[in-house]
Structure formats: C-alpha cells, structure tokens
LOMI-664211 format. One line per field, with one value per atom (N, C-alpha, C, O, CB): residue in three letters; x, y, z; chain; residue number from 1; atom name. Coordinates in steps of 0.02 Angstrom, whole numbers, plus 32768, in hexadecimal, padded with zeros to 4 digits. Glycine has a CB too. Layout:
BEGIN
res	ALA  ... .
c1	X  ... .
c2	Y  ... .
c3	Z  ... .
chain	A  ... .
n	NUM  ... .
atom	CA  ... .
END
This chain:
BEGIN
res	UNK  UNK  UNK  UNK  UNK  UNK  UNK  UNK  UNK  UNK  UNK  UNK  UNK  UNK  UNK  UNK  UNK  UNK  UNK  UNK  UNK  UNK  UNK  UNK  UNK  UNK  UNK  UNK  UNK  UNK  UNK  UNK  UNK  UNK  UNK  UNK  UNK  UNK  UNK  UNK  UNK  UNK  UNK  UNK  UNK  UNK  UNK  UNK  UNK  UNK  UNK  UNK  UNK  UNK  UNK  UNK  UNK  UNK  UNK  UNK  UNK  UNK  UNK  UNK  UNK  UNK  UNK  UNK  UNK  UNK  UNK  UNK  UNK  UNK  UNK  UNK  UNK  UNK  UNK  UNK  UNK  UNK  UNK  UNK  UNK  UNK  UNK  UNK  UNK  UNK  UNK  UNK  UNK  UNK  UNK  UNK  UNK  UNK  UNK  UNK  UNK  UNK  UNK  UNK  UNK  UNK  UNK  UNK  UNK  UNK  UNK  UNK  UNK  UNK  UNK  UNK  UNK  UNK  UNK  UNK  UNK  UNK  UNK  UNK  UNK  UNK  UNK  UNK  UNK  UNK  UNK  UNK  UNK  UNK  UNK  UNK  UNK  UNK  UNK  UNK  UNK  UNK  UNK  UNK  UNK  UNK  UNK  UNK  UNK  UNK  UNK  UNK  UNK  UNK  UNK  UNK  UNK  UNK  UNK  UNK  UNK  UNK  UNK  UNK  UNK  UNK  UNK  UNK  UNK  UNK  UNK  UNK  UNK  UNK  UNK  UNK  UNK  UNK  UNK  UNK  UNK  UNK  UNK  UNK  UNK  UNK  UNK  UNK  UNK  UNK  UNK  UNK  UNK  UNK  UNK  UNK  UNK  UNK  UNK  UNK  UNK  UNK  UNK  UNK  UNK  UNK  UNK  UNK  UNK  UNK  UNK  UNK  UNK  UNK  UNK  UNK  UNK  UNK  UNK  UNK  UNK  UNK  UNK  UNK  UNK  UNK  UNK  UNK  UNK  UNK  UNK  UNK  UNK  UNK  UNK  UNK  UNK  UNK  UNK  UNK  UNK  UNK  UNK  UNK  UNK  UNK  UNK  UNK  UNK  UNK  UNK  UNK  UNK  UNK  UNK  UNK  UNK  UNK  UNK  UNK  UNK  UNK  UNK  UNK  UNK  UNK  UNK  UNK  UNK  UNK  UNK  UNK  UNK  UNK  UNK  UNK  UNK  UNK  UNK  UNK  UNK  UNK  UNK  UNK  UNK  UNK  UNK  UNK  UNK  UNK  UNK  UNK  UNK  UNK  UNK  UNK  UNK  UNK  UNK  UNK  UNK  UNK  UNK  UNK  UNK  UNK  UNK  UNK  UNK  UNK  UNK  UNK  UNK  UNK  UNK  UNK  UNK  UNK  UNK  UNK  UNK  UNK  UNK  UNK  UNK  UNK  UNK  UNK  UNK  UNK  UNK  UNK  UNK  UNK  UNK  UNK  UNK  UNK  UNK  UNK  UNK  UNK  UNK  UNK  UNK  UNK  UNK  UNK  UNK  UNK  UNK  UNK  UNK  UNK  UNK  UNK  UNK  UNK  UNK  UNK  UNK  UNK  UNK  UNK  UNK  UNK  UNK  UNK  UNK  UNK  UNK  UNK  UNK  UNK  UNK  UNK  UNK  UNK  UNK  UNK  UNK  UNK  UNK  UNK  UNK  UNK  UNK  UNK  UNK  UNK  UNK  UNK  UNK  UNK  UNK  UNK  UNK  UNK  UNK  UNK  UNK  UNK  UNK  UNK  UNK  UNK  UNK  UNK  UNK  UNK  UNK  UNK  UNK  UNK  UNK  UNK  UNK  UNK  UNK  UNK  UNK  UNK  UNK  UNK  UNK  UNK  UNK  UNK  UNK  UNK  UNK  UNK  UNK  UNK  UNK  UNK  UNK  UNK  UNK  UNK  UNK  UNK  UNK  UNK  UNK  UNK  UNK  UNK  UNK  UNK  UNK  UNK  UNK  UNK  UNK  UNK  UNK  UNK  UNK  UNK  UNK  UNK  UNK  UNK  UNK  UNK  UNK  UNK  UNK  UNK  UNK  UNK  UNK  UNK  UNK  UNK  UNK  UNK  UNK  UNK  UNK  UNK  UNK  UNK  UNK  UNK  UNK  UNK  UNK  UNK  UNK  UNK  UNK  UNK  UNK  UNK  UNK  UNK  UNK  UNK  UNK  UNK  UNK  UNK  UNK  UNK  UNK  UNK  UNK  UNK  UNK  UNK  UNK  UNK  UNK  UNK  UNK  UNK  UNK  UNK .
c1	99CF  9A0F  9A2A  9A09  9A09  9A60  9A95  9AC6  9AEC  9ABF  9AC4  9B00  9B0E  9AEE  9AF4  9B49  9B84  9B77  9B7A  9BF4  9B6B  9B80  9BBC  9BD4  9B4E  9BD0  9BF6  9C24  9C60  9BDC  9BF1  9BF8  9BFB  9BFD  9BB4  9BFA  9C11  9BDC  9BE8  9C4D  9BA3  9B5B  9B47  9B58  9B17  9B13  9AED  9AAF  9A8A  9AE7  9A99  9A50  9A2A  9A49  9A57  99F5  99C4  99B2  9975  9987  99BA  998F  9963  996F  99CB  992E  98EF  98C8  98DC  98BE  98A8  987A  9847  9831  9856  9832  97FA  980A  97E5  97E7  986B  989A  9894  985A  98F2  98B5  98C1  988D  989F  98D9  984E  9815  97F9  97D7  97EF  9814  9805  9838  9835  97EB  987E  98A7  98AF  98CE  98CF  9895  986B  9853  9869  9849  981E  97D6  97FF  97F8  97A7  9830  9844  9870  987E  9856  9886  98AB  988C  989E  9893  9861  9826  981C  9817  97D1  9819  9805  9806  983F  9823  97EF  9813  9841  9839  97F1  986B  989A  98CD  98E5  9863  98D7  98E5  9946  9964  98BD  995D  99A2  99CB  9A08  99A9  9998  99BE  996B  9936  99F7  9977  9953  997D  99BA  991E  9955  995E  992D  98F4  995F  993C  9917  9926  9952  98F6  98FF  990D  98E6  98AD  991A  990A  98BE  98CA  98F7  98DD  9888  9873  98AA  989E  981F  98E8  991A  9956  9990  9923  9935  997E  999E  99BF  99AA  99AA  99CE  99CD  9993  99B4  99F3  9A01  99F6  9A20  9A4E  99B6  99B2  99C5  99F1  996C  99B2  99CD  99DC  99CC  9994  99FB  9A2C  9A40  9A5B  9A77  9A2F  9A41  9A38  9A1A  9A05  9A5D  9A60  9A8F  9AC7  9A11  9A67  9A8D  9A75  9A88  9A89  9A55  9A34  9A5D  9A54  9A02  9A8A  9ABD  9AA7  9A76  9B12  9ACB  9AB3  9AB3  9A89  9ADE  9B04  9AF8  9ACF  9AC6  9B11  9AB4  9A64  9A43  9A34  9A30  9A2A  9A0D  9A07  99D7  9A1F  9A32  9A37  99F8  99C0  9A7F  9A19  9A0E  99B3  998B  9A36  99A8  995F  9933  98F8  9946  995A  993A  9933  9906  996D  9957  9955  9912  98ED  9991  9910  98E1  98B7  9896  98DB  98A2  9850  984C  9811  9833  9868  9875  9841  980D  98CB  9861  985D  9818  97F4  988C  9805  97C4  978E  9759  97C0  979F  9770  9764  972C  979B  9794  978A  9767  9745  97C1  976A  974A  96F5  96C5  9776  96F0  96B1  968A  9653  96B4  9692  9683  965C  962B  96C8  9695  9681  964F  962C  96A3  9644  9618  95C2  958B  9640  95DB  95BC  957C  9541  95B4  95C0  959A  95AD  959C  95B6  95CF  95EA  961C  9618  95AF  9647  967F  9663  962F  968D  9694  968E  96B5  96CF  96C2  96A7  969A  96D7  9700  9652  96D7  96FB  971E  9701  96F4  975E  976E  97AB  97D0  979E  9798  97B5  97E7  97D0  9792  9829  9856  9867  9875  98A3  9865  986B  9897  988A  981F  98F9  9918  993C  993C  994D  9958  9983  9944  9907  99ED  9975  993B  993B  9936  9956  9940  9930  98E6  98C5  997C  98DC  989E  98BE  98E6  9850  98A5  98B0  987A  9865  98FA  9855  9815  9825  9844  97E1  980A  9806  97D7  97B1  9822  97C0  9777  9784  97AE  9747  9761  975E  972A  96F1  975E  9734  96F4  972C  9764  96B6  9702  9718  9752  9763  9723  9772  97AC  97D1  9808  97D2  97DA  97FB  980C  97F6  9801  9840  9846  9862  989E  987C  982B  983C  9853  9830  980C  9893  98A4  98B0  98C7  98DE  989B  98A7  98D3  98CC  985A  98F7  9922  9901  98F4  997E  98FA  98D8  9902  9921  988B  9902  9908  98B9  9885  9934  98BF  987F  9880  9856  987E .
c2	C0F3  C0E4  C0A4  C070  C0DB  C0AA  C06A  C060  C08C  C075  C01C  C00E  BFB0  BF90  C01A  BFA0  BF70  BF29  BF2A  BF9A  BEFD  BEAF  BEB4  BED9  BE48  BE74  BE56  BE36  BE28  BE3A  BE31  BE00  BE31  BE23  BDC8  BE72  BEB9  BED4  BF01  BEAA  BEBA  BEC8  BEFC  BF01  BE82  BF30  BF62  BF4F  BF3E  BF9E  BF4E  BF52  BF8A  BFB7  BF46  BF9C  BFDF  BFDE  BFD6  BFE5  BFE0  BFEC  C02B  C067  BFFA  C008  C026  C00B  BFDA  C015  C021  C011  BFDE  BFB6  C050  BFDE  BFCC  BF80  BF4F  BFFD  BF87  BF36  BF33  BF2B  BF2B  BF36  BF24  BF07  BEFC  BF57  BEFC  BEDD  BEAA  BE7F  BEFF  BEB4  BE71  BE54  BE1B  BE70  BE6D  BE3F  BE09  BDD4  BE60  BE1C  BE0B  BDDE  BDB5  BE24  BDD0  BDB5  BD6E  BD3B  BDE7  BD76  BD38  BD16  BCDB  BD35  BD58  BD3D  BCEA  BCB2  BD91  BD11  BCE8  BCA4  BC74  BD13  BC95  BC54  BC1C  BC0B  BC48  BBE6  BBB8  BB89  BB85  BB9E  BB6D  BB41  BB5F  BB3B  BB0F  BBB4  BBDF  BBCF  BBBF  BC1B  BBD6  BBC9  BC04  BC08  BB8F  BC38  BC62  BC8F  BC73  BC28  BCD0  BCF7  BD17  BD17  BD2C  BD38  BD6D  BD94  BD81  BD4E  BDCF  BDF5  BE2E  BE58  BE0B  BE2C  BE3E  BE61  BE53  BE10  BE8D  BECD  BE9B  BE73  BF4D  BEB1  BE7F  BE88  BE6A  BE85  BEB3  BEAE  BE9A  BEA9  BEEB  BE64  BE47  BE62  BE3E  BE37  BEAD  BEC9  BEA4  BE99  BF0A  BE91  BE7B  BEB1  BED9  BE64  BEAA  BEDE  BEB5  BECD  BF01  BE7E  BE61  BE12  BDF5  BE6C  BDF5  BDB5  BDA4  BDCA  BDCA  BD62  BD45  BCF4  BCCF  BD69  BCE6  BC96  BC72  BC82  BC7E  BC40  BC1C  BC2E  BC03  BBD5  BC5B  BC7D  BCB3  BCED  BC8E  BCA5  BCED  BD0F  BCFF  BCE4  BD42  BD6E  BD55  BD5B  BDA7  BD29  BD08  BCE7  BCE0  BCEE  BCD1  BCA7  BCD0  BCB2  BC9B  BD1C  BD38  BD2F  BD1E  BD6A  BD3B  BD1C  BCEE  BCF8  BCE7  BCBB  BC79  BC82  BC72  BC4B  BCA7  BC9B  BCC9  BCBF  BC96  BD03  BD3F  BD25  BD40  BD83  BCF4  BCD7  BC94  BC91  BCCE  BC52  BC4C  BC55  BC3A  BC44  BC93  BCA9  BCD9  BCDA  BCDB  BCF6  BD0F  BCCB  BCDC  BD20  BC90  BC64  BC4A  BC3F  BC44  BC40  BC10  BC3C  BC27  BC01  BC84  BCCA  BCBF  BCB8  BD1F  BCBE  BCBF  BC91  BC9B  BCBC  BC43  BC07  BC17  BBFA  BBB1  BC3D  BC38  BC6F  BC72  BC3B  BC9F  BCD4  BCB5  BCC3  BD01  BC80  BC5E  BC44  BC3E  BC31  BC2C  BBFF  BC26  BC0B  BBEF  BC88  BC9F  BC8C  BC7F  BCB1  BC97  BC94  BCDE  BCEA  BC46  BD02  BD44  BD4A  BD72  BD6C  BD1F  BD1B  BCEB  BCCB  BD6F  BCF3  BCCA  BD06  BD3E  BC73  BCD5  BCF4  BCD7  BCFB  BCED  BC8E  BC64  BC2D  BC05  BC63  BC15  BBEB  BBB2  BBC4  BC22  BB81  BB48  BB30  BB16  BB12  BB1E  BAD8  BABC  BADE  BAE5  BA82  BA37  BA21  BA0C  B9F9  BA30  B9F2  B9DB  BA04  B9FC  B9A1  B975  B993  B98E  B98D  B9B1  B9BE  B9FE  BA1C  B9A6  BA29  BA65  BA84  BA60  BA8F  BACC  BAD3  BB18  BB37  BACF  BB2D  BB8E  BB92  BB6C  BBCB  BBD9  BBE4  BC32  BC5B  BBD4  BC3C  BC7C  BC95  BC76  BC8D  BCD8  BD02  BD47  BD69  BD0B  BD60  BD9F  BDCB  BDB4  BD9D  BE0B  BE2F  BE72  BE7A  BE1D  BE9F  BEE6  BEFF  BF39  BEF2  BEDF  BEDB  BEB5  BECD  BF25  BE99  BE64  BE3A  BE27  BE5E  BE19  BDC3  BDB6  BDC1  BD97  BD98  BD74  BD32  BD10  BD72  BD0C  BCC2  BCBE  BCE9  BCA9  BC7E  BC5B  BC22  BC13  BC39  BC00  BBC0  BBA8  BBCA  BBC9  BB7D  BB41  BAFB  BAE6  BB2A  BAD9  BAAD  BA7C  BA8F  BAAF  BA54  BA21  BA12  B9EC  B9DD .
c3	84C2  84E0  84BF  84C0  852D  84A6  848F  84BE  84D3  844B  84D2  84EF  84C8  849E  8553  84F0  84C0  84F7  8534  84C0  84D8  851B  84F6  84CC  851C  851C  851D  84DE  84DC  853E  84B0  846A  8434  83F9  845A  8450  8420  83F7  83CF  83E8  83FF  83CC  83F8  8432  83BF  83CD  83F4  8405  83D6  83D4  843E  8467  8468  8486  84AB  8456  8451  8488  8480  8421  84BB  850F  8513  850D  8554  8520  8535  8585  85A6  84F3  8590  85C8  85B3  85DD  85E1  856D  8550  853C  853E  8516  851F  851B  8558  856B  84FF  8579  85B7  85EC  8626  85CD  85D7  85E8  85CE  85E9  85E8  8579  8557  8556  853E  8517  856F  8582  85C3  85C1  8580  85E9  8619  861F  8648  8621  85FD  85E4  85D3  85F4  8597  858F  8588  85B1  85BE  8555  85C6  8619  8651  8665  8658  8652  8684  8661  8688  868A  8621  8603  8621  8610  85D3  864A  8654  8626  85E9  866D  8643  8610  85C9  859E  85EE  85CD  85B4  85B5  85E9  85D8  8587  857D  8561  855F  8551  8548  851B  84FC  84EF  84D6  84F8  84B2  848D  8491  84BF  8461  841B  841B  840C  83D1  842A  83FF  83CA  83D3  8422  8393  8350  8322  8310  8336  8311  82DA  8299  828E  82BB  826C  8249  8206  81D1  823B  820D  81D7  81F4  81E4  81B1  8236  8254  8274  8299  8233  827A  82B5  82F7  830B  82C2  8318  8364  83A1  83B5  8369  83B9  83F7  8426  844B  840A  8433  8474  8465  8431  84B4  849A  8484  84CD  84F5  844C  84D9  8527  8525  84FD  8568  855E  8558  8519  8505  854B  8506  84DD  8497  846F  84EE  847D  845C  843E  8450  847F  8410  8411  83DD  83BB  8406  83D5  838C  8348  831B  8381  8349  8309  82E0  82A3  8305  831E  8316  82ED  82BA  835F  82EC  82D1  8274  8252  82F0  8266  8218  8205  81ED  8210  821B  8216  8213  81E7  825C  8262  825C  8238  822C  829A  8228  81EC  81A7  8187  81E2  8186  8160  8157  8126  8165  81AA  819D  8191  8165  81A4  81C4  81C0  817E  816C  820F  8160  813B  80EF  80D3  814A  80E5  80CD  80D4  80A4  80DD  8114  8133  811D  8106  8190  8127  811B  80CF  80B6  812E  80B1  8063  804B  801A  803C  8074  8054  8074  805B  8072  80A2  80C0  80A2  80BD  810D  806F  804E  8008  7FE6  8045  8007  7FC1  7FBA  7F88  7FAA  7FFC  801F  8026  802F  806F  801B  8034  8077  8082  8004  8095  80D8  8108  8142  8103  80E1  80FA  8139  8167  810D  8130  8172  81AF  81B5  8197  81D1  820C  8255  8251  81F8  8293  82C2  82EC  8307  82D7  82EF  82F9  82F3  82CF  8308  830C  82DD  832E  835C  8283  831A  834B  8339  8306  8358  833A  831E  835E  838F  82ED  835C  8395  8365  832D  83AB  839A  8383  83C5  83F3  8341  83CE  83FB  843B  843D  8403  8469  84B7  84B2  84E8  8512  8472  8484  844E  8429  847E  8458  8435  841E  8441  8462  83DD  83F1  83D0  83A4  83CF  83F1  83E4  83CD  83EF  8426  838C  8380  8376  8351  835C  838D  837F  8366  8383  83C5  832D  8319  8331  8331  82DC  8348  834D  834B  8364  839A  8321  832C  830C  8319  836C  82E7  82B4  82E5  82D8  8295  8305  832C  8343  8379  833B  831E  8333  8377  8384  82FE  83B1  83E8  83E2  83BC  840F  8402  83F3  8431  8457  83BF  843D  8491  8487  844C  84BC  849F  849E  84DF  8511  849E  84D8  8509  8511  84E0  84E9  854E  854F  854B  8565  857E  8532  853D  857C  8594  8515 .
chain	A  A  A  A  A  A  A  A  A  A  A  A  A  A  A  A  A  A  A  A  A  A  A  A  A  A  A  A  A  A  A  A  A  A  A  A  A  A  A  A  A  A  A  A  A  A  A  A  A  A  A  A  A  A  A  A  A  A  A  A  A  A  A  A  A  A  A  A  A  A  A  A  A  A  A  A  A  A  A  A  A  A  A  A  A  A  A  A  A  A  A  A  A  A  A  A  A  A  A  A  A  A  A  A  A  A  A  A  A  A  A  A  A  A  A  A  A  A  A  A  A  A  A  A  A  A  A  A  A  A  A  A  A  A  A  A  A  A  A  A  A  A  A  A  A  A  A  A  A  A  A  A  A  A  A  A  A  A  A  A  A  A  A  A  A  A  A  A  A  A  A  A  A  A  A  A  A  A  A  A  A  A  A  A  A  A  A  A  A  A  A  A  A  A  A  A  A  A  A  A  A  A  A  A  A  A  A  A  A  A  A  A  A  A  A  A  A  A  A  A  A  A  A  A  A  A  A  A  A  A  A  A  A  A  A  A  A  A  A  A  A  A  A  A  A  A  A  A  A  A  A  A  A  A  A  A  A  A  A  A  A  A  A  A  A  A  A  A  A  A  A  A  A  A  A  A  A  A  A  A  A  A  A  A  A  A  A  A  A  A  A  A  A  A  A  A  A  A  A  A  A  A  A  A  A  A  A  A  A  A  A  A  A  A  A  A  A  A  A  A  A  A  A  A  A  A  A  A  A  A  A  A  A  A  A  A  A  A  A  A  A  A  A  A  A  A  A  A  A  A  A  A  A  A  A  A  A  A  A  A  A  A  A  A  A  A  A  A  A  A  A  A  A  A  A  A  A  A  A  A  A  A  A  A  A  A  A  A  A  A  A  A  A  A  A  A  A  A  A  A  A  A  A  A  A  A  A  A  A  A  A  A  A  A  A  A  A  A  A  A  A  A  A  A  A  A  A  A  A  A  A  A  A  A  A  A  A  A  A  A  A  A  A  A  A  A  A  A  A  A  A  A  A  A  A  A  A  A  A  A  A  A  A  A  A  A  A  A  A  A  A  A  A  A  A  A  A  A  A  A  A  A  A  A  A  A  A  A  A  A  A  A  A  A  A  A  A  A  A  A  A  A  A  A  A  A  A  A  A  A  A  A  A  A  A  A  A  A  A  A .
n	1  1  1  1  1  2  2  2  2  2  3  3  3  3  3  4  4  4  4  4  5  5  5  5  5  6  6  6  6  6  7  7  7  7  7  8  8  8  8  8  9  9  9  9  9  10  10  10  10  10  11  11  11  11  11  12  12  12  12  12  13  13  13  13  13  14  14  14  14  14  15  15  15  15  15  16  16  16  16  16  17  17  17  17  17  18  18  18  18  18  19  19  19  19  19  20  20  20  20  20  21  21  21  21  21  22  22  22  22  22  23  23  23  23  23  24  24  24  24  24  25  25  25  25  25  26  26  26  26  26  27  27  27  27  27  28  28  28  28  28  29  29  29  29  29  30  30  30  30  30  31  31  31  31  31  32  32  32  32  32  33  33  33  33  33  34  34  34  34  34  35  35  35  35  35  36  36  36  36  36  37  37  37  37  37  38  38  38  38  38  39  39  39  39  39  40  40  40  40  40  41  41  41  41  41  42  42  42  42  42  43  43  43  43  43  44  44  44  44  44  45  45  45  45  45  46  46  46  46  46  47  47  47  47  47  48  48  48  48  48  49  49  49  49  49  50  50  50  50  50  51  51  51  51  51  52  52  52  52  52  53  53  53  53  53  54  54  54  54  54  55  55  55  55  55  56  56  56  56  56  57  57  57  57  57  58  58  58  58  58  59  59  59  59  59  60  60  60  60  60  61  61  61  61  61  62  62  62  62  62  63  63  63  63  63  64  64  64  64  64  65  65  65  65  65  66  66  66  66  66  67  67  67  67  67  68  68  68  68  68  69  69  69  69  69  70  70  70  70  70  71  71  71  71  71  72  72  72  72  72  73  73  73  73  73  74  74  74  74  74  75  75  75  75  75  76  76  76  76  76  77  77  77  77  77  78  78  78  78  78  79  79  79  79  79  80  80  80  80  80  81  81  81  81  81  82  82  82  82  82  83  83  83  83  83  84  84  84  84  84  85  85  85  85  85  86  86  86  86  86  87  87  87  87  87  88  88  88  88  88  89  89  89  89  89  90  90  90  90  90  91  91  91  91  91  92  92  92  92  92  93  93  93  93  93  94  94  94  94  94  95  95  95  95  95  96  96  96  96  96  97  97  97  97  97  98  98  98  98  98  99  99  99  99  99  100  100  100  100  100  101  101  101  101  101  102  102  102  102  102  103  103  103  103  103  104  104  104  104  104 .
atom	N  CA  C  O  CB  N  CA  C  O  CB  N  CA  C  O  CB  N  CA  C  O  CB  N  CA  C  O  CB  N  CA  C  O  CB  N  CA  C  O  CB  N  CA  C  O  CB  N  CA  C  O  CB  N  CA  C  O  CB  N  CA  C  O  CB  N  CA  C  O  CB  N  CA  C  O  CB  N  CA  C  O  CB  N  CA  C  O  CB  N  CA  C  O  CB  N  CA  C  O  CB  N  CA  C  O  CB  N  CA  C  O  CB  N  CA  C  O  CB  N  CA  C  O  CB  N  CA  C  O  CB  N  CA  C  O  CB  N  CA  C  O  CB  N  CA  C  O  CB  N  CA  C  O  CB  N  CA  C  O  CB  N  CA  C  O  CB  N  CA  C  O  CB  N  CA  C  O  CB  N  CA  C  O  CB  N  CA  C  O  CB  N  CA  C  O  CB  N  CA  C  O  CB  N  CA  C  O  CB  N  CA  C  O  CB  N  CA  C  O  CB  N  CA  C  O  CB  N  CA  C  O  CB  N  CA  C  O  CB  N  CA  C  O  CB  N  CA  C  O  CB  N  CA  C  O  CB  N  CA  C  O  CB  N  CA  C  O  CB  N  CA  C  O  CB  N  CA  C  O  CB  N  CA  C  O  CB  N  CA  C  O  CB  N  CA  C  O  CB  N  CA  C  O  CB  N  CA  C  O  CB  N  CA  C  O  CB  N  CA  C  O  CB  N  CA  C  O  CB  N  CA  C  O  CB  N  CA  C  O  CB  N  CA  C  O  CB  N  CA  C  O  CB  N  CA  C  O  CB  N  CA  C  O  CB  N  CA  C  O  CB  N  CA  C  O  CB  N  CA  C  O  CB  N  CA  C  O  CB  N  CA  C  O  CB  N  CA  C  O  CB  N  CA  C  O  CB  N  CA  C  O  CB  N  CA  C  O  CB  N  CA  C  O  CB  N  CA  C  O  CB  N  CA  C  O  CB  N  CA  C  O  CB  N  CA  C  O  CB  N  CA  C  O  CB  N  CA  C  O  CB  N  CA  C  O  CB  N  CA  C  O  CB  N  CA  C  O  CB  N  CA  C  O  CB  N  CA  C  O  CB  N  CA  C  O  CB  N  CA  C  O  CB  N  CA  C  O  CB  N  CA  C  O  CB  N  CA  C  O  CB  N  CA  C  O  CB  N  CA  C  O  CB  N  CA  C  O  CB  N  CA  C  O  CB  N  CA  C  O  CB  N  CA  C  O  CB  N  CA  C  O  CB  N  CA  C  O  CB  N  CA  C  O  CB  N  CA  C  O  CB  N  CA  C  O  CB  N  CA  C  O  CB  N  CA  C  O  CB  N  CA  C  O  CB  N  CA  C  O  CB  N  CA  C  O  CB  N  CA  C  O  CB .
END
C-alpha cells in the first residue's frame, strides 16, 4: 500500500514499518525520524526530520561507508553526529537507514 503525507513524498506502509516506526517513535528525547532503503528512497519522514534530509544523509553514509572499507573494516552499523543541543543517530540494518533526531 502507497499512500501521500502531507509534504507530497510516497510512504510504503506496511505493518512490519509501522512497528519500526513506532519503535523510533518511543525514543526518548526524539524530535523527528527517517526512514530509508539503502538507495535513499524515503519510506517514512516525521518530526523535524523531513525528507529532504534524506539526500544529505545518503550521501554521508554513503562517504563514512567508503572511508571505513578503505579502512577495511567492512562497513559500519552506526553512526552519531552531536551538534548545538541536538544529536541524530543513524543505524543501518537490513538495507535500511534508521535516523533519530534527538534533543540532548
């Protein structure tokens, strides 16, 4: 099932999102997620966390992945940035980038 928010992007709704949407739901200190297949598509988008964002962070990890290969260390799992009072935390598992926005 596809359906449309607000901000005109398509959402893949499942039962299976809709639980790990959830999940980051619950976070404490949570401001916003993303969630994202690992070629950037936007499945879901909330808070202060918008889609555009997506770019931006397909590109980092995209980048951090490549330097950590070099590194051979075979990817990474997770990844933190701390700026001003906020945090965003991103995790991959399963072809899928989870991002949390946090307040500190």
């Amino acid at each position: 099932v596809v359906s449309t928010q607000s901000t005109g992007f398509c959402r893949f709704q499942t039962e299976e999102m809709e639980e790990e949407v959830a999940q980051l739901k619950a976070i404490s200190n949570q401001l916003g997620t993303l969630v994202l297949q690992s070629d950037g598509t936007v499945l879901h988008s909330s808070g202060e966390v918008t889609a555009e964002v997506s770019g931006i962070i397909s590109s980092l990890l995209q980048d951090v992945n490549g330097l950590l290969k070099t590194a051979a260390s075979g990817g990474f799992i997770r990844l933190s940035i701390a700026y001003g009072d906020r945090q965003l935390d991103t995790t991959v598992k399963d072809n899928k980038i989870y991002v949390v926005l946090k307040a500190k």
